[in-house]
C-alpha positions as CSV (number, residue, x, y, z in Angstrom):
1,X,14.4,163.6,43.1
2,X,11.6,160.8,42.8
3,X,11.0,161.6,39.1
4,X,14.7,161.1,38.1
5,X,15.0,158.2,40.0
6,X,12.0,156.7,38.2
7,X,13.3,157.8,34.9
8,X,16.8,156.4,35.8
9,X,15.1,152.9,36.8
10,X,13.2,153.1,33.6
11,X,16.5,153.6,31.7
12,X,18.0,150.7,33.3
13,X,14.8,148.7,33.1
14,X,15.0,148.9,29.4
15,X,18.7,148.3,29.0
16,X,18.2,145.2,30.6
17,X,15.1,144.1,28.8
18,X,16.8,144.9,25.7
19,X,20.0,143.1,26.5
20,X,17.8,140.1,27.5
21,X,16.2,139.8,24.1
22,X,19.6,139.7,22.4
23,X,20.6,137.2,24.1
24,X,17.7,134.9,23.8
25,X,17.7,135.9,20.1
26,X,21.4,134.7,19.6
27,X,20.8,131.8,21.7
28,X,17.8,130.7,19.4
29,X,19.9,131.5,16.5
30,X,22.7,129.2,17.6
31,X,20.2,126.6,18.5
32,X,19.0,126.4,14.8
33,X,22.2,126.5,13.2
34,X,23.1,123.5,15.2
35,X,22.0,119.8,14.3
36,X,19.5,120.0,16.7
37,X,18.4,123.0,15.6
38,X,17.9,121.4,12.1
39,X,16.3,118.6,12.8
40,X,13.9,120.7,14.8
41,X,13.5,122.8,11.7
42,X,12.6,120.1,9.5
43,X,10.6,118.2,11.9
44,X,8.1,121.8,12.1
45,X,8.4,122.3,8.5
46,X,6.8,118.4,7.8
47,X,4.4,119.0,10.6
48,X,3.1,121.9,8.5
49,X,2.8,120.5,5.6
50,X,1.3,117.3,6.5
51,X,-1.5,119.8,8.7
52,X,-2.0,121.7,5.4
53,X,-2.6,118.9,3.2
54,X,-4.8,116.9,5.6
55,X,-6.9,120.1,5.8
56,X,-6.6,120.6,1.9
57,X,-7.6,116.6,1.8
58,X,-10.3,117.6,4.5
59,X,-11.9,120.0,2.7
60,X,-11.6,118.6,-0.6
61,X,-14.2,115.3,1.2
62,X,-16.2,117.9,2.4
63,X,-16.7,119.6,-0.7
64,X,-17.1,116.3,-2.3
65,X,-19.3,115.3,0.4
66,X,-21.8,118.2,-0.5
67,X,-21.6,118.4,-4.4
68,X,-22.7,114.9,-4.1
69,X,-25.5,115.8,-1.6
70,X,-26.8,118.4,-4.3
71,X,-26.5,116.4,-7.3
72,X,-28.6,113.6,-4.8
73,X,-31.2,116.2,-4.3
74,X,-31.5,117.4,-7.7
């Protein structure tokens, strides 16, 4: 009947879905224990850091910016 067959595509739907995800997830996973997979590691981890301390050094010349403003004013 139509619902069994819906539930039975469902099933299968998910199976596959599922099965999908593994292996994407251990085909990432063998990427980054690779060389490659390193190198693109480190590569993101250096991008990060250098985006974090250009918006720590950012905000510390804004702050600067307007303390200085204030004491002006004052």
């Amino acid at each position: 009947d139509y619902n069994e067959a819906a539930a039975l595509l469902s099933s299968e739907g998910e199976k596959l879905r599922m099965s999908i995800e593994r292996e994407e997830t251990e085909r990432i996973l063998t990427f980054l224990k690779s060389e490659g997979g390193h190198a693109y590691l480190r590569e993101q981890i250096e991008q990060a850091c250098l985006a974090t301390s250009s918006d720590a050094t950012s905000e510390g010349i804004q702050n600067s910016s307007t303390a200085a403003s204030r004491r002006m004013r004052a």
